[in-house]
mmCIF file as Biopython writes it, N, C-alpha, C and O atoms, coordinates in Angstrom:
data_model
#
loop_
_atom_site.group_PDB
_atom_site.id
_atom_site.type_symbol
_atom_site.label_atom_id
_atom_site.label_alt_id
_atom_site.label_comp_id
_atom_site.label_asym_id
_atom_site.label_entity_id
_atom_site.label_seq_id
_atom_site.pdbx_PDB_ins_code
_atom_site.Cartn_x
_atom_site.Cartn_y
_atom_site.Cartn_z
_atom_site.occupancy
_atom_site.B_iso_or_equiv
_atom_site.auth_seq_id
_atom_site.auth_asym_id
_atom_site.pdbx_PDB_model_num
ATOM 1   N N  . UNK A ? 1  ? 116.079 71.499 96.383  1.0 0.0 1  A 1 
ATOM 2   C CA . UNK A ? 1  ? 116.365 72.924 96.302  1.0 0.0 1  A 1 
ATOM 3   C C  . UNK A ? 1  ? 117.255 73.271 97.496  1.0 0.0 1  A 1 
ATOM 4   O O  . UNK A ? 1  ? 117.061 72.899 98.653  1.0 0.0 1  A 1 
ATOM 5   N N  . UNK A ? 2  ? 118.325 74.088 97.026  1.0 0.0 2  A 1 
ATOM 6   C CA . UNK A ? 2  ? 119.093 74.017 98.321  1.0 0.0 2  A 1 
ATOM 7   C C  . UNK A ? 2  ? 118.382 75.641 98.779  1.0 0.0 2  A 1 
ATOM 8   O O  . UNK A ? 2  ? 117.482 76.358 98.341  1.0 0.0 2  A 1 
ATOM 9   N N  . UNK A ? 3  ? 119.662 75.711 100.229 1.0 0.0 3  A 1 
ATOM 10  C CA . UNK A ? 3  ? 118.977 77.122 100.673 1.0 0.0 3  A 1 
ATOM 11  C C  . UNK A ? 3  ? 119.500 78.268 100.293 1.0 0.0 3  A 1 
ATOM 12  O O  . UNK A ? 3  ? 118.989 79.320 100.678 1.0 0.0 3  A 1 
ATOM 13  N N  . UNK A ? 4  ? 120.488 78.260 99.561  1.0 0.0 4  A 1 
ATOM 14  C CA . UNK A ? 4  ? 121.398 79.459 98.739  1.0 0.0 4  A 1 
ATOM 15  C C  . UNK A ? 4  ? 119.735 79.351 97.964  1.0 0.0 4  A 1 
ATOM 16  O O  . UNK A ? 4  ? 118.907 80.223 98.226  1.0 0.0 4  A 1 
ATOM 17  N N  . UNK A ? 5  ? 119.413 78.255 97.061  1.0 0.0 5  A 1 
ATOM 18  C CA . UNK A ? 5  ? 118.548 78.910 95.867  1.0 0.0 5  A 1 
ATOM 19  C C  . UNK A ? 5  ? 117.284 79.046 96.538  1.0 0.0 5  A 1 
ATOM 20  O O  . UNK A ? 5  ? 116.596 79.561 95.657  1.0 0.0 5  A 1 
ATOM 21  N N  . UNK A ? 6  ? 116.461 78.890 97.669  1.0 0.0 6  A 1 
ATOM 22  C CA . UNK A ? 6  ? 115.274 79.253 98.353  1.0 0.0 6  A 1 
ATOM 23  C C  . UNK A ? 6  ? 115.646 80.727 98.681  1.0 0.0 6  A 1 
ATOM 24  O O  . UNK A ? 6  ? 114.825 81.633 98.826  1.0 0.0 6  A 1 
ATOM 25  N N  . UNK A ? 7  ? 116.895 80.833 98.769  1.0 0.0 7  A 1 
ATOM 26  C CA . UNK A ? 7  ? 116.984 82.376 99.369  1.0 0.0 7  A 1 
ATOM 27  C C  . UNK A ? 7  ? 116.159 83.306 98.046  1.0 0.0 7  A 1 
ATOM 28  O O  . UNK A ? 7  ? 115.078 83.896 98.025  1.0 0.0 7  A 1 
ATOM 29  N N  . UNK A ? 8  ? 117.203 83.114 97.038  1.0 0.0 8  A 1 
ATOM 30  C CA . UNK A ? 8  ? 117.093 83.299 95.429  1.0 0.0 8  A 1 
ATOM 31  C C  . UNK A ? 8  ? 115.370 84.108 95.756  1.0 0.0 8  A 1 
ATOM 32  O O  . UNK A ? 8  ? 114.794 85.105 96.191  1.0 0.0 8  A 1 
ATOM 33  N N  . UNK A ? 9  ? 115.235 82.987 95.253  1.0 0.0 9  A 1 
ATOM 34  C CA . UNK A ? 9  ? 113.889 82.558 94.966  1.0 0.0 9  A 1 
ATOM 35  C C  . UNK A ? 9  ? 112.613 83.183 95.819  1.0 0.0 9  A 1 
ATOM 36  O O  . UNK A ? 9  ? 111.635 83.833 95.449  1.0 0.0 9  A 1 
ATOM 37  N N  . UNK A ? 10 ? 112.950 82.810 96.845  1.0 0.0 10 A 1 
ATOM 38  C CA . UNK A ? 10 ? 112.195 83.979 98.325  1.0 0.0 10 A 1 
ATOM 39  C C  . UNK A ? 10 ? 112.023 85.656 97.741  1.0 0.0 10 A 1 
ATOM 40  O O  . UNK A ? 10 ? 110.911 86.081 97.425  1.0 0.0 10 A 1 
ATOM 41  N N  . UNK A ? 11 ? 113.327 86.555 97.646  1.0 0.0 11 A 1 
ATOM 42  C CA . UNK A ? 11 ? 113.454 87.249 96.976  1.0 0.0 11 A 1 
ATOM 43  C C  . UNK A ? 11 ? 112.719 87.569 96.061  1.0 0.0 11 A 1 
ATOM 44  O O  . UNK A ? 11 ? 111.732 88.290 96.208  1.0 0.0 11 A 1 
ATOM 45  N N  . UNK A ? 12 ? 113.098 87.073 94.981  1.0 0.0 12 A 1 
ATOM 46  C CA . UNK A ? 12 ? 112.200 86.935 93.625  1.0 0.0 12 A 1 
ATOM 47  C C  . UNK A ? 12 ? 110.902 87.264 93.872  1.0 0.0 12 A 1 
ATOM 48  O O  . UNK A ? 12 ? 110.378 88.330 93.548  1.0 0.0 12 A 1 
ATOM 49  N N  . UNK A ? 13 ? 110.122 85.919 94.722  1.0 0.0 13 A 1 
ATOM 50  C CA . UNK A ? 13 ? 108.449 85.613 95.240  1.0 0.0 13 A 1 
ATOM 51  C C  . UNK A ? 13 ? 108.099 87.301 95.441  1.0 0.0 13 A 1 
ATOM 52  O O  . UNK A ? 13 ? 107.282 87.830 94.687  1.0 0.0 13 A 1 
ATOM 53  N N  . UNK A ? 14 ? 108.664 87.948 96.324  1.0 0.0 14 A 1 
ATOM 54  C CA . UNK A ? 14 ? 108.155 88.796 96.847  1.0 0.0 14 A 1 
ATOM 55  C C  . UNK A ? 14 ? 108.211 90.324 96.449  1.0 0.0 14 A 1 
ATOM 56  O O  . UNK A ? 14 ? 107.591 91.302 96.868  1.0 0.0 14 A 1 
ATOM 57  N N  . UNK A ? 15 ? 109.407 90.127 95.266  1.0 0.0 15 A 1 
ATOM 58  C CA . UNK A ? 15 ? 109.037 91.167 94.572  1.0 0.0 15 A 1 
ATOM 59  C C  . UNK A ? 15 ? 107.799 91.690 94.087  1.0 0.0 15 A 1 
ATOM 60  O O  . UNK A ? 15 ? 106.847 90.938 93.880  1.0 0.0 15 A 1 
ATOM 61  N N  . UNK A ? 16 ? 107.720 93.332 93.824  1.0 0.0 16 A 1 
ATOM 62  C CA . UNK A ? 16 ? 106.473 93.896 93.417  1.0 0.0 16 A 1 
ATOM 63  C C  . UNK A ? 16 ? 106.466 94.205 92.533  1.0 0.0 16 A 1 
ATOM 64  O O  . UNK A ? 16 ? 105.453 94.852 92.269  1.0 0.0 16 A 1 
ATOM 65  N N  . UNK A ? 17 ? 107.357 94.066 91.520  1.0 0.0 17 A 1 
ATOM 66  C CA . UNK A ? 17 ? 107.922 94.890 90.413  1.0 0.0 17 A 1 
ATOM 67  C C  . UNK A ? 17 ? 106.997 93.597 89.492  1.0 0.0 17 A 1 
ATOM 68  O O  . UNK A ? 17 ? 107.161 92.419 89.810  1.0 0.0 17 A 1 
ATOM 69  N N  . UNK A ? 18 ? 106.011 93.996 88.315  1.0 0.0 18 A 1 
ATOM 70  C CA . UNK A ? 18 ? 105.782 93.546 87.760  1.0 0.0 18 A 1 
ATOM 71  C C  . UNK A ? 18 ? 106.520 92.644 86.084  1.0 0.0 18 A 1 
ATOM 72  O O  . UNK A ? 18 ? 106.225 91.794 85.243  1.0 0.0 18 A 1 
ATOM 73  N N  . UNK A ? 19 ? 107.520 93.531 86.442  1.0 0.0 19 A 1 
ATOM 74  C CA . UNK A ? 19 ? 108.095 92.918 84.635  1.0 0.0 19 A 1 
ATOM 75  C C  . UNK A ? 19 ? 109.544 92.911 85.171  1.0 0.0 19 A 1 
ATOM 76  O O  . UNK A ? 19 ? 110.213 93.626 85.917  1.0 0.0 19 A 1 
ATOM 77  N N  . UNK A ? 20 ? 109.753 91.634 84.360  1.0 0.0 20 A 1 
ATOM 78  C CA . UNK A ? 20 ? 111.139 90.758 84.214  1.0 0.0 20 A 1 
ATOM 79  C C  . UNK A ? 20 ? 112.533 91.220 84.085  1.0 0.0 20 A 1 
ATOM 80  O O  . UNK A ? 20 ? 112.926 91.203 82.918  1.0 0.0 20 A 1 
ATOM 81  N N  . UNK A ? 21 ? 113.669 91.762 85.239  1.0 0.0 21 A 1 
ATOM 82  C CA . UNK A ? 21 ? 114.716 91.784 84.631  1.0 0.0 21 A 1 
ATOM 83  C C  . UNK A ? 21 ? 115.289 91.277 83.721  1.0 0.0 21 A 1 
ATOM 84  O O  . UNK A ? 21 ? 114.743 90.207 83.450  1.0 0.0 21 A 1 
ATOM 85  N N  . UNK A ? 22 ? 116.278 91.524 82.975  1.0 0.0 22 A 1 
ATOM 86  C CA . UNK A ? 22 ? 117.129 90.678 82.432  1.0 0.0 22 A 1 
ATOM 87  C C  . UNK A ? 22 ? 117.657 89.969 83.611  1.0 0.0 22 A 1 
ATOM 88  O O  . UNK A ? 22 ? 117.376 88.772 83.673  1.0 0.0 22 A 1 
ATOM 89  N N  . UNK A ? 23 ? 118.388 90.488 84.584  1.0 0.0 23 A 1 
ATOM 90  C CA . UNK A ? 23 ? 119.317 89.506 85.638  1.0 0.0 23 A 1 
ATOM 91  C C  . UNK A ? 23 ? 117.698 88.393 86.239  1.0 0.0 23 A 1 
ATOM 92  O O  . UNK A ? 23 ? 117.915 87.183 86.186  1.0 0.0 23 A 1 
ATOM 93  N N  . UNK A ? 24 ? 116.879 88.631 86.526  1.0 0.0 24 A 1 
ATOM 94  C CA . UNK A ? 24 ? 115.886 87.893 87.107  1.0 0.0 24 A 1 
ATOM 95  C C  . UNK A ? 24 ? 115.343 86.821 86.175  1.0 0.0 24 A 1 
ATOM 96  O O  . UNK A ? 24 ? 114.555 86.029 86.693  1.0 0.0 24 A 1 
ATOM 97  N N  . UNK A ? 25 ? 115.653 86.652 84.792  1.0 0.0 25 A 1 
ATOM 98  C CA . UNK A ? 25 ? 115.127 85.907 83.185  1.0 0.0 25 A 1 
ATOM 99  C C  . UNK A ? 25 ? 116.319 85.157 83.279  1.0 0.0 25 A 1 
ATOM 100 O O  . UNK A ? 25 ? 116.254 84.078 82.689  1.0 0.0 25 A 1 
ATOM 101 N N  . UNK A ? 26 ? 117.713 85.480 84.015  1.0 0.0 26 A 1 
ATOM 102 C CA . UNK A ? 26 ? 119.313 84.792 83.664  1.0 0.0 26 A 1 
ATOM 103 C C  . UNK A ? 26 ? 119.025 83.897 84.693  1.0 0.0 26 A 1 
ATOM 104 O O  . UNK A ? 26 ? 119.137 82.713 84.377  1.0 0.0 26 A 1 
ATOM 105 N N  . UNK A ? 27 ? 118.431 84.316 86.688  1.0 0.0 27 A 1 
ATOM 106 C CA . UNK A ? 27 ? 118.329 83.539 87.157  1.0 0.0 27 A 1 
ATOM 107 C C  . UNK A ? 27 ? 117.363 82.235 87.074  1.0 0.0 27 A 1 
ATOM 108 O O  . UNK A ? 27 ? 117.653 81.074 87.362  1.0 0.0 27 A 1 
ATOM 109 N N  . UNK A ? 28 ? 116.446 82.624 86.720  1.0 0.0 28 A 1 
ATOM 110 C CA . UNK A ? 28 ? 115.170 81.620 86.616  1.0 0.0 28 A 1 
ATOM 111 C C  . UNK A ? 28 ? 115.367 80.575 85.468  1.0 0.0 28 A 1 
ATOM 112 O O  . UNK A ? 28 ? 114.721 79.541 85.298  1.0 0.0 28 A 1 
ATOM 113 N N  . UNK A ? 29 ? 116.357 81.048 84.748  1.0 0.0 29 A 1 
ATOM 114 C CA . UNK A ? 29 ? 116.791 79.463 83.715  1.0 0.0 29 A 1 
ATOM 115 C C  . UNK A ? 29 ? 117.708 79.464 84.313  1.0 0.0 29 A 1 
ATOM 116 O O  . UNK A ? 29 ? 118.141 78.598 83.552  1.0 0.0 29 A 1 
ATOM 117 N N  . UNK A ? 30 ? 118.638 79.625 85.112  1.0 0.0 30 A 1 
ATOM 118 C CA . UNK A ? 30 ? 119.910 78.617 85.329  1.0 0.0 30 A 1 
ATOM 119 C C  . UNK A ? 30 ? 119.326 77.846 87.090  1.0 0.0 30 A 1 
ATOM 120 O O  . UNK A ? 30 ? 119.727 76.853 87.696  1.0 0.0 30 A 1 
ATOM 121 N N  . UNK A ? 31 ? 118.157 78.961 87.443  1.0 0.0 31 A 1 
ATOM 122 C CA . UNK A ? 31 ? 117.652 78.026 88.463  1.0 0.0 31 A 1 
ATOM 123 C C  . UNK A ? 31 ? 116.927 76.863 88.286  1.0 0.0 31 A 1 
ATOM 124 O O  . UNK A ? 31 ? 117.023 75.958 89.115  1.0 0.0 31 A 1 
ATOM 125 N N  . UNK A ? 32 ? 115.932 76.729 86.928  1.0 0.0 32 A 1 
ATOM 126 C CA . UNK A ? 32 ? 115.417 75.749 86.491  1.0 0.0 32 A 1 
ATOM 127 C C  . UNK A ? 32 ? 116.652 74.623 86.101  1.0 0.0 32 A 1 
ATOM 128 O O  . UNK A ? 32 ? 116.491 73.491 86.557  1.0 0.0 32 A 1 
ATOM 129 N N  . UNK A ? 33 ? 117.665 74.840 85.420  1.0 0.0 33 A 1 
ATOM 130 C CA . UNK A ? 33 ? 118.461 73.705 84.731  1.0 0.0 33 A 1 
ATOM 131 C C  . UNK A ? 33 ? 119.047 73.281 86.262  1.0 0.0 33 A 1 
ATOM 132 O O  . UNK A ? 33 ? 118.848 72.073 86.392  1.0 0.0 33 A 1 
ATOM 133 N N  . UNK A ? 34 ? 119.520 73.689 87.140  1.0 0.0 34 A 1 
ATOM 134 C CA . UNK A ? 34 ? 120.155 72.979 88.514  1.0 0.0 34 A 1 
ATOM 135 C C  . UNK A ? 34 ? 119.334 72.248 89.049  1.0 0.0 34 A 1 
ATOM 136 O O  . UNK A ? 34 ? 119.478 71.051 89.297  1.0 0.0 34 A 1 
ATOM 137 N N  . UNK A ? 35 ? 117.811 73.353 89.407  1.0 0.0 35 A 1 
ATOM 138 C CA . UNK A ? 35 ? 117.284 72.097 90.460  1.0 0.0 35 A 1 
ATOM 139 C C  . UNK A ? 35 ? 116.410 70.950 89.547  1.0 0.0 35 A 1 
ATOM 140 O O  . UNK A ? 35 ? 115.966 70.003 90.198  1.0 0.0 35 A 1 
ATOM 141 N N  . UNK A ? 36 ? 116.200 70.968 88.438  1.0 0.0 36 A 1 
ATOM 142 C CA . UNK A ? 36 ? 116.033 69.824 87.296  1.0 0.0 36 A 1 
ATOM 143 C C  . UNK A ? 36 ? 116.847 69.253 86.627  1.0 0.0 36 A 1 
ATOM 144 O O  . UNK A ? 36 ? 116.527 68.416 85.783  1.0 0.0 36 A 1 
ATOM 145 N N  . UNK A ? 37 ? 118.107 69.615 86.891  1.0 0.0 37 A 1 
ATOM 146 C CA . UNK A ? 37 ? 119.131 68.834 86.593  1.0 0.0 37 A 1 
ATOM 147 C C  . UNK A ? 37 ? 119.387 68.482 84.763  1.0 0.0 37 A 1 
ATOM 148 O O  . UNK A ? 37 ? 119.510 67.399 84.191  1.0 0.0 37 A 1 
ATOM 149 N N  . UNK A ? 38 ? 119.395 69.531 84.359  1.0 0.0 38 A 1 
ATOM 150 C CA . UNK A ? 38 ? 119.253 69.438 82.237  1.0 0.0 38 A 1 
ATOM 151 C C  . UNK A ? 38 ? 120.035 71.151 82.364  1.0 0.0 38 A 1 
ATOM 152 O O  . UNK A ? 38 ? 120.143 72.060 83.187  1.0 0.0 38 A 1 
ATOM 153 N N  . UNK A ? 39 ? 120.432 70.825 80.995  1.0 0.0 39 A 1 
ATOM 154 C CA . UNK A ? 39 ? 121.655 71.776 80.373  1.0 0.0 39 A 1 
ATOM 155 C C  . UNK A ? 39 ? 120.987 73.419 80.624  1.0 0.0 39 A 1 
ATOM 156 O O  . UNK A ? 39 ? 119.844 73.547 81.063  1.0 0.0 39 A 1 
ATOM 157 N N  . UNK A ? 40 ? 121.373 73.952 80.473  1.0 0.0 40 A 1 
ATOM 158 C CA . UNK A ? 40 ? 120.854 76.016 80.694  1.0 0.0 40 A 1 
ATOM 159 C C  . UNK A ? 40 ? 120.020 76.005 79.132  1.0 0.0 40 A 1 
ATOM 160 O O  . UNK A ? 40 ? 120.305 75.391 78.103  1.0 0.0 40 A 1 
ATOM 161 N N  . UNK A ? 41 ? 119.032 76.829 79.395  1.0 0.0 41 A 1 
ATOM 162 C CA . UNK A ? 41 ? 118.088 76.409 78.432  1.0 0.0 41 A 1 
ATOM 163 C C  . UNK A ? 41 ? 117.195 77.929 78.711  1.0 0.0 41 A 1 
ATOM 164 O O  . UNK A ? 41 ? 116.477 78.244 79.661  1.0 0.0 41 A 1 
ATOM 165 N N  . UNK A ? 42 ? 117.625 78.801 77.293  1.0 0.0 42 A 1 
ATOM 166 C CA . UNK A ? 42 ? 116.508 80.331 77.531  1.0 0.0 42 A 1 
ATOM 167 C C  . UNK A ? 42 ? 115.859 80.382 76.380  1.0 0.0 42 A 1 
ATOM 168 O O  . UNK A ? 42 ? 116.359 80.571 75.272  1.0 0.0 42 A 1 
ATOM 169 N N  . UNK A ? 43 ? 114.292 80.146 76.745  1.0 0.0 43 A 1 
ATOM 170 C CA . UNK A ? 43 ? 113.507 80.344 76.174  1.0 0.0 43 A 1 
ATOM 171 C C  . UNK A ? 43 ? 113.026 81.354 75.719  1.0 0.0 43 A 1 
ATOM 172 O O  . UNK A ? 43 ? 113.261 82.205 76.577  1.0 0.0 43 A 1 
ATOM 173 N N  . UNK A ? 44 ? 112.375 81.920 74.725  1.0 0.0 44 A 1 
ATOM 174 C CA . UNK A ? 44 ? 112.561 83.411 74.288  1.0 0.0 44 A 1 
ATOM 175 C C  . UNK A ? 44 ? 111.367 84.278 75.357  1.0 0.0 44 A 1 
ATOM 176 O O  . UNK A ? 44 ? 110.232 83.936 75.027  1.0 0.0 44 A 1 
ATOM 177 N N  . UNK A ? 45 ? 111.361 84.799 75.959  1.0 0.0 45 A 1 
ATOM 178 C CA . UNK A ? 45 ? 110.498 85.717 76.909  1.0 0.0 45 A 1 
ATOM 179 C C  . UNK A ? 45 ? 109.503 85.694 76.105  1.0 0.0 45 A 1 
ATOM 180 O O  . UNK A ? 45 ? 108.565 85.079 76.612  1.0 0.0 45 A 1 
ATOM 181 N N  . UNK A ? 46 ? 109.245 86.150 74.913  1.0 0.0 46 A 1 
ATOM 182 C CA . UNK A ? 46 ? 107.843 85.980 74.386  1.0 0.0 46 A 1 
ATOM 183 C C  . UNK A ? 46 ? 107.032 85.035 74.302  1.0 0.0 46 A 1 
ATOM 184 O O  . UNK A ? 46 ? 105.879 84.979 73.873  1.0 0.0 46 A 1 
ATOM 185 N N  . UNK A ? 47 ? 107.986 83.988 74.922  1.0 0.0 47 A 1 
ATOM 186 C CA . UNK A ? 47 ? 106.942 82.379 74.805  1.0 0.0 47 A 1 
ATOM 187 C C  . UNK A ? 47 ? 106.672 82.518 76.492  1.0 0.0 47 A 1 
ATOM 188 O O  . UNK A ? 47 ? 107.522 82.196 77.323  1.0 0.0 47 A 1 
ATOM 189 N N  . UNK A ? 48 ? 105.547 82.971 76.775  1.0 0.0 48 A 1 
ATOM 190 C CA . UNK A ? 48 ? 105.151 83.317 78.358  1.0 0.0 48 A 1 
ATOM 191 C C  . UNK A ? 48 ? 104.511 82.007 78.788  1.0 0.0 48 A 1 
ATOM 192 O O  . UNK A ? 48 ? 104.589 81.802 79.999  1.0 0.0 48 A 1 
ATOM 193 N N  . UNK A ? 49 ? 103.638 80.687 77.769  1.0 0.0 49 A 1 
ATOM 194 C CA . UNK A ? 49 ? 103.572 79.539 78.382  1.0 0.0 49 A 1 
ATOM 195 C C  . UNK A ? 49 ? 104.506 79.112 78.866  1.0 0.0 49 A 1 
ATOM 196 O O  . UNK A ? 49 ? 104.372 78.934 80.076  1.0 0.0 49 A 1 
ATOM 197 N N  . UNK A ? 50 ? 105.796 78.750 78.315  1.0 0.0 50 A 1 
ATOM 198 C CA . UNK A ? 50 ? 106.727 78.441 78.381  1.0 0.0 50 A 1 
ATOM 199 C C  . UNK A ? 50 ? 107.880 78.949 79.796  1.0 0.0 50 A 1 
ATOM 200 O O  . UNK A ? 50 ? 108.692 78.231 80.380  1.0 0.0 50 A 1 
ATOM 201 N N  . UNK A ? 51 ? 107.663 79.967 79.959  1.0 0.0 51 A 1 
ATOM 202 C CA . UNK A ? 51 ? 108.209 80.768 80.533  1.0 0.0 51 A 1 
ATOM 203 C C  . UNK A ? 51 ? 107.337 80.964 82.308  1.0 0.0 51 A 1 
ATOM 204 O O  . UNK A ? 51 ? 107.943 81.145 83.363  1.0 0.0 51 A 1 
ATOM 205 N N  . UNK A ? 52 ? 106.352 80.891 82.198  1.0 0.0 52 A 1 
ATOM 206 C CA . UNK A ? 52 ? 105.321 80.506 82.808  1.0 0.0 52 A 1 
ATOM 207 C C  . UNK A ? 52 ? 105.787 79.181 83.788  1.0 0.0 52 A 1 
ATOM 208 O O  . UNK A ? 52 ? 106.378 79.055 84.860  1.0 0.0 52 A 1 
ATOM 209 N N  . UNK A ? 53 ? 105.137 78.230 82.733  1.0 0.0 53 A 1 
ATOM 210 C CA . UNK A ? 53 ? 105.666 77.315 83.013  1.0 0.0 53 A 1 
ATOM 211 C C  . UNK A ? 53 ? 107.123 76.769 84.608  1.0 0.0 53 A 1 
ATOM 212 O O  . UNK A ? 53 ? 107.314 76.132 85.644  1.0 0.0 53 A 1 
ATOM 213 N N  . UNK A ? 54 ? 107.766 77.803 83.449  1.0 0.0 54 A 1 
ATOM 214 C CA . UNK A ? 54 ? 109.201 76.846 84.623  1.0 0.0 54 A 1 
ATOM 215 C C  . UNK A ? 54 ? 109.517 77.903 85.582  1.0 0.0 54 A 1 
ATOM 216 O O  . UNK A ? 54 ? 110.693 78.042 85.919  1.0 0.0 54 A 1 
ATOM 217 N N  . UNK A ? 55 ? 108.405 78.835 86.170  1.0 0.0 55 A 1 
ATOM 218 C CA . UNK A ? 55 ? 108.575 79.506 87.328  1.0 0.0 55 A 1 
ATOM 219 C C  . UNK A ? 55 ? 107.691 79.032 87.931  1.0 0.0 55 A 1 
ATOM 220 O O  . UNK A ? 55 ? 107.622 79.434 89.093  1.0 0.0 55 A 1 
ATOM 221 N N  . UNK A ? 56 ? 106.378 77.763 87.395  1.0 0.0 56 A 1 
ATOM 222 C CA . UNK A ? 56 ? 105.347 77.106 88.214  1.0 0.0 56 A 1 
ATOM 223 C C  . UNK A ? 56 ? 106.121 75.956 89.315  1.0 0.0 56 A 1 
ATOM 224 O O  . UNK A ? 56 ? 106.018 75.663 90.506  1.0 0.0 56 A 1 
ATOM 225 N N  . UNK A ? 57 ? 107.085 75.442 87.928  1.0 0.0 57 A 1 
ATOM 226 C CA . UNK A ? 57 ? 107.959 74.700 88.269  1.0 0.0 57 A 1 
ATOM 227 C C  . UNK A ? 57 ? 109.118 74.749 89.784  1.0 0.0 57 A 1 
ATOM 228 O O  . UNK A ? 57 ? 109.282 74.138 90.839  1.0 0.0 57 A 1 
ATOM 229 N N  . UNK A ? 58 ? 109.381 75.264 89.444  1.0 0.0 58 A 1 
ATOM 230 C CA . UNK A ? 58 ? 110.345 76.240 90.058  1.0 0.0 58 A 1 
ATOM 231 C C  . UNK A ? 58 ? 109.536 76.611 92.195  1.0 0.0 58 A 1 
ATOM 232 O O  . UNK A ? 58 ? 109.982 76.268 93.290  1.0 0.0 58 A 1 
ATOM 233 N N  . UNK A ? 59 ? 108.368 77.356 91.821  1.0 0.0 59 A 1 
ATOM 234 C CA . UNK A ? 59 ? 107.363 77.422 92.391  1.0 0.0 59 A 1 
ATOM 235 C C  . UNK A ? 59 ? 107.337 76.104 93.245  1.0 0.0 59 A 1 
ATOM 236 O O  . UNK A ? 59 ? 108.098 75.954 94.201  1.0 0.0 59 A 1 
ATOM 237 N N  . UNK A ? 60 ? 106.297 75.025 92.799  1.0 0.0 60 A 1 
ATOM 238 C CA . UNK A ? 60 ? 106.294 73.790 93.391  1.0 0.0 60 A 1 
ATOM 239 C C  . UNK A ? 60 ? 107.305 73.290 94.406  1.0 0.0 60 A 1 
ATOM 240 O O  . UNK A ? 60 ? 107.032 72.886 95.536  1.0 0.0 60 A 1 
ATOM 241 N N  . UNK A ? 61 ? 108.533 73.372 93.842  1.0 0.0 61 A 1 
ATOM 242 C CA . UNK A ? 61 ? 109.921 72.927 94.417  1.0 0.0 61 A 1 
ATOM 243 C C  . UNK A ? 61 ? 109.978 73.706 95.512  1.0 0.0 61 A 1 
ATOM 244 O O  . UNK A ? 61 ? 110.200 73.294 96.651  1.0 0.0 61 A 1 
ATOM 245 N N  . UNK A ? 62 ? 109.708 75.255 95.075  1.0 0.0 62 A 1 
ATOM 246 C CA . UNK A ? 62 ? 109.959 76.080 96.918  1.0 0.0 62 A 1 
ATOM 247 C C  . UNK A ? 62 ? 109.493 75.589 97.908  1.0 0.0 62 A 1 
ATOM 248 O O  . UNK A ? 62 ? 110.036 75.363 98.990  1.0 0.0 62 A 1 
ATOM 249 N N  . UNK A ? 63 ? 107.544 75.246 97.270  1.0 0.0 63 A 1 
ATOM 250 C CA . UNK A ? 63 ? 106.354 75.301 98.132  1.0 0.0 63 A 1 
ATOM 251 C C  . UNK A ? 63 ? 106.252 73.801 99.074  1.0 0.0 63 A 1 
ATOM 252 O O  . UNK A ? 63 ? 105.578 73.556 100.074 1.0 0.0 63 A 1 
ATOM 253 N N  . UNK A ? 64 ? 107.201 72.951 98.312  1.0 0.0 64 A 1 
ATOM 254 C CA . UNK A ? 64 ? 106.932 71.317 98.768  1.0 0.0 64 A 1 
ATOM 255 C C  . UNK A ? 64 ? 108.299 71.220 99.650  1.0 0.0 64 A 1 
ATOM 256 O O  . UNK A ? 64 ? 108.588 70.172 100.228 1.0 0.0 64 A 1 
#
């Protein structure tokens, strides 16, 4: 994870705002496809496992 996208991401963490921009749904898949390295990939917001998922993802990578 570089530090342009920890910045990102920092940001993001600490928001209070409970529900999902659109611009914040654009970053979190093109942040998932970089630092996992696979094509841009948007899953439909209503699939919240899914969606879930690759901000756990995402998550991990900050935290480690």
């Amino acid at each position: 994870m570089t530090q342009e996208q920890r910045k990102i991401w920092k940001v993001f963490r600490e928001s209070e705002n409970p529900d999902l921009t659109d611009k914040e749904y654009d970053m979190i898949n093109k942040l998932h496809a970089d630092i996992f390295n696979h094509s841009l990939w948007k899953p439909c917001t209503c699939d919240t496992e899914t969606f879930q998922n690759m901000i756990s993802d995402i998550n991990k990578k900050y935290d480690g």
